[in-house]
N, C-alpha and C positions, 0 to 999 in steps of 0.2 A: 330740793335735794341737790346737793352739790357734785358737780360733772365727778366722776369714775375715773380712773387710768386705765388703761387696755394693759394687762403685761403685755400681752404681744408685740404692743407697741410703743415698749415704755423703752429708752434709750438707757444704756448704760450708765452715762454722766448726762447732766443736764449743765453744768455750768464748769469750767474751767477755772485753775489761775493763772492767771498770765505771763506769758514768759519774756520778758520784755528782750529788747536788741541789747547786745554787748550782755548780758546776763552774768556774773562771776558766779552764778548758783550751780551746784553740784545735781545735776534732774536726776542723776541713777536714784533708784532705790535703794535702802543700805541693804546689808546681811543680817537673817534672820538672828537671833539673839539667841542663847540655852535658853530651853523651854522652861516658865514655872512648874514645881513641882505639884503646887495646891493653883489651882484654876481662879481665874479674877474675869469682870467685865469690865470694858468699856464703856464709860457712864455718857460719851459725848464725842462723834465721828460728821463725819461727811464724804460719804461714800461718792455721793452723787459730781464732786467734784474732781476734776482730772488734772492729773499734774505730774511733773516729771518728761522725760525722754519717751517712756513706755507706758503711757496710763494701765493700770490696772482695773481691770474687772472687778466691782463690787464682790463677784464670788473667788476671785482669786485673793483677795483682800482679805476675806474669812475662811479661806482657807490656810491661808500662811498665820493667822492668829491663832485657830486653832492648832494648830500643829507647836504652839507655843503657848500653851495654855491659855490664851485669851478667850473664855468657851462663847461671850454673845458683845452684841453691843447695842447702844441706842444711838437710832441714826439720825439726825436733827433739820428742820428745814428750816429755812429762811424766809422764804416768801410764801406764794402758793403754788408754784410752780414745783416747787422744792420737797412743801410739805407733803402734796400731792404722790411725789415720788416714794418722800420718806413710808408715806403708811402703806403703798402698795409694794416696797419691799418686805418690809415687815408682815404686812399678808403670803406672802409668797415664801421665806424665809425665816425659819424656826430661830436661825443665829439670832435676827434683828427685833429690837424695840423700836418703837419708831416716835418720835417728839414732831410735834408741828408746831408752826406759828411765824411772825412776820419778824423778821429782824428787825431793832430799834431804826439802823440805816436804812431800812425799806418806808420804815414812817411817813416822813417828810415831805417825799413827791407822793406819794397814794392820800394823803389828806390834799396836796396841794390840788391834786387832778380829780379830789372828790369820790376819791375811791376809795377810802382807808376802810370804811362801814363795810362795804359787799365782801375787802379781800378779810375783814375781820369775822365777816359772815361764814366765808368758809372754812377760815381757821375750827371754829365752834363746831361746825357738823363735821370736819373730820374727825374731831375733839373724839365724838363717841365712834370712832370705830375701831374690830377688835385692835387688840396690839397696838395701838397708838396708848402711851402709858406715859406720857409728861408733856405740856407747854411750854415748847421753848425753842427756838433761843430768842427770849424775849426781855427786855430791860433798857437802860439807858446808854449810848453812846456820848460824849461828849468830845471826843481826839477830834471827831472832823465836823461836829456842828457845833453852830457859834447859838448865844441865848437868842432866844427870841423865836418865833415860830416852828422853827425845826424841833427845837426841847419840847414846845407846847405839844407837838404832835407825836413825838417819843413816849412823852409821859400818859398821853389820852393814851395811847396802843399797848403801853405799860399795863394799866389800869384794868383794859378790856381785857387781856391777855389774865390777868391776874384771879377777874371773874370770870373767865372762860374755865379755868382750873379747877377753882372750885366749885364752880357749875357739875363738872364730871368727873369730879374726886380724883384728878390727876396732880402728879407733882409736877412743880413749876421751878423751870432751866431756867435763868437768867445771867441775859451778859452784861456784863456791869465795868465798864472802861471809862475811867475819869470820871466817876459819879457816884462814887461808895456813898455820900451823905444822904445824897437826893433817891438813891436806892433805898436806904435804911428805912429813910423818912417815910417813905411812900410806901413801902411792906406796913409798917406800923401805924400808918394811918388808914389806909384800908383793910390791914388784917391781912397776914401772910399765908396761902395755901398749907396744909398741914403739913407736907412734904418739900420743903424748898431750898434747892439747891444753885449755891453758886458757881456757876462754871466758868471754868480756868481762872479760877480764884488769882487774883488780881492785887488784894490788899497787903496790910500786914499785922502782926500781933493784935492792936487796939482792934483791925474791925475782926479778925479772930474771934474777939472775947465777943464781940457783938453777938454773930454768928449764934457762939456754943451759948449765950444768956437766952436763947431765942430757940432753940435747936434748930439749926438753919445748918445746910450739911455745907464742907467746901469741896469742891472736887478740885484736883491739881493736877497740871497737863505736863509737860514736857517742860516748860518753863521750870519749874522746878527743883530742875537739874541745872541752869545756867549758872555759873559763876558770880555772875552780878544780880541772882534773883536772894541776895541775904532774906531780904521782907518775909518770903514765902517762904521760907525753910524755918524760920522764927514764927511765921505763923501755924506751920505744919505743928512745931509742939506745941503751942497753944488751942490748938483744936482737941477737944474728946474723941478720941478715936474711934468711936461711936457713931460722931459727924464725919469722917474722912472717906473719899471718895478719889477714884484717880479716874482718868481720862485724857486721849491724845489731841484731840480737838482736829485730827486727820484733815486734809496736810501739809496744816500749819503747825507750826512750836514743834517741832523734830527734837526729840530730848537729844542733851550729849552721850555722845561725842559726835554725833551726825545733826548738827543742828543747821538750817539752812536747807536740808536736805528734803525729796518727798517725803510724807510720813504717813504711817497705816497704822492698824490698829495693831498687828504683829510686832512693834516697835515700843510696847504698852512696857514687856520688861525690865527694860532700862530705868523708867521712872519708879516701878513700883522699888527695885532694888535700890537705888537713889535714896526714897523715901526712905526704906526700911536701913540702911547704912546709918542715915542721917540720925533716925531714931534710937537708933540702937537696939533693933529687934530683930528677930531671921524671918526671912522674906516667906517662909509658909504661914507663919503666923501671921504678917502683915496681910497677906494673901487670902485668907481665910475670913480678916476680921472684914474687910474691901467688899469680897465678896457677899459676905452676909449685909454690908451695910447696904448697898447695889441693890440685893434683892429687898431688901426693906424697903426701900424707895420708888423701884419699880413694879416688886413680881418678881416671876420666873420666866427664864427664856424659853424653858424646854415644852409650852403647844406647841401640837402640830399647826402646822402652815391653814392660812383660811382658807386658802384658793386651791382649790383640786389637783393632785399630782399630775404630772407634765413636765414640760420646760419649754414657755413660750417664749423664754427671756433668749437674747442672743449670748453665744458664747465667750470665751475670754479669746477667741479668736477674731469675733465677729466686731468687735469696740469700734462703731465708726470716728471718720475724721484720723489726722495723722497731730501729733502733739503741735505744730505750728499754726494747722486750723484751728484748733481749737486754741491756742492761745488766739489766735485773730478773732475768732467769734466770743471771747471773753474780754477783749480790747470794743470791738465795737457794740457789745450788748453795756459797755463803762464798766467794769468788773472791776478793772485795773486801778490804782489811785497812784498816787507822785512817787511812794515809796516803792520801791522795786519788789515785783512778787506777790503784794499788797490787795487783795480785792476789799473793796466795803465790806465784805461781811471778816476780812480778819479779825479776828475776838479781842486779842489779850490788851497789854500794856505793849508800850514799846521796848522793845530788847535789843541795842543796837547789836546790829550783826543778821538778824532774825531776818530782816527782811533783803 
């Protein structure tokens, strides 16, 4: 059985992003957005990360979402350390779904150190517990590995991840940067989970059509809204809207006009209106149709909590560490990478300005 989380002693953030020296990045927060009229979820967050001037407490995060119609979200891990986190919020917290599993960039060194089996092992038993409702964020990275052993051990943790899902009828999150083909490939040769989505959709039109021939849903983050994401707003109307799905990717990709910025799930507005401009539809109905697709994929947010009423968690006062520690201890755990802002686990394509 796989080690437990204490709330009591579960920390607010577990991992940071980095704030490097000389920084040109804006750390406030933006301002909340008018609220949606018709309610939407967040298909894809990371609470557990701290960023900005003022990190925010995972419950102040869902508090300013809902106050803006954002009613839930799924919270996503990375490693085990992460997923760990992700499911015992989601125990504790009606807002939250919770996704587990090993980021592609975690691969690499866990095969190389002979640990990818065990950290894989416990991906699969958190698999079945409640409220954990998709595997992910799992898929191919290619921006910062080169061919050769690093792909080899992407693609094995790909694959596992893949049976792990369908092991326990979950939908499967996948992050897929610079490897649309070798993604495609590998859904269709082992058989794609019945529910599988692509998070912060990345391609354009052609892999689109791939997508909707397959029903394979896209979810679209912030990115969305950039000037130079043409790809993605061409692929937005090629998708069945059936398949469409949105998501902040929290926080990273800050939709516009706050891009560069922290980002939370209360910031979710912007994109869905984006979207719905683009399309030419009014944003309750875009809102509505999100919604229903969300729940098709996941569930419903509205159980009650697994863990007994209380509040062992610390408060939005209590946030240890000052935002420089914590950028220092996301500097020396390597979090950071060349691009400013940037940890290993940043998701999307590159969007110059973004980082």
């Amino acid at each position: 059985m796989t080690e437990q989380l204490d709330p009591a002693a579960l920390d607010p953030h577990v991992r940071a992003r980095a704030i490097m020296e000389g920084t040109t990045r804006d750390l406030s927060y933006p301002p909340s957005p008018e609220a949606l009229t018709v309610p939407v979820y967040d298909n894809h967050t990371h609470l557990e990360i701290a960023d900005g001037e003022n990190p925010l407490h995972y419950r102040e995060h869902l508090d300013r979402a809902s106050a803006v119609g954002v009613r839930g979200v799924v919270q996503v891990g990375t490693d085990v350390l992460t997923s760990r986190w992700s499911a015992a919020v989601a125990a504790r917290e009606p807002r939250v779904l919770a996704a587990v599993a090993l980021h592609p960039n975690e691969a690499p060194a866990l095969a190389e150190s002979g640990e990818l089996d065990a950290a894989l092992a416990v991906i699969d038993e958190l698999a079945a517990q409640p409220r954990v409702v998709a595997i992910g964020e799992t898929g191919l990275d290619y921006f910062r590995t080169e061919p050769g052993g690093g792909r080899d051990a992407q693609l094995a943790a790909f694959e596992a991840h893949i049976a792990i899902a369908k092991k326990h009828g979950l939908a499967l999150q996948i992050h897929d940067r610079d490897a649309h083909d070798d993604i495609v490939a590998t859904l269709l040769r082992v058989g794609a989970p019945e529910r599988t989505v692509f998070h912060c959709f990345s391609g354009d039109a052609d892999l689109a059509r791939v997508l909707a021939d397959n029903g394979w849903y896209a979810s679209f983050a912030g990115t969305v809204t950039f000037k130079n994401a043409a790809n993605l707003r061409e692929a937005l109307e090629v998708m069945p809207r059936q398949l469409v799905l949105v998501e902040t990717d929290a926080p990273f990709l800050t939709p516009h006009p706050f891009r560069g910025r922290p980002n939370g799930p209360y910031l979710m507005p912007h994109t869905v209106r984006a979207m719905a401009e683009h399309l030419g539809t009014d944003v309750p109905t875009l809102c509505a149709l999100i919604a229903s697709n969300s729940e098709q994929v996941y569930g419903t947010w509205d159980a009650e909590p697994v863990t007994a009423p209380g509040d062992p968690w610390a408060g939005p006062d209590e946030v240890p560490g000052s935002p420089s520690e914590l950028a220092a201890a996301a500097q020396a755990a390597a979090l950071d990478a060349a691009d400013e802002g940037s940890p290993d686990h940043h998701p999307g394509p590159d969007y110059p300005g973004e980082r």
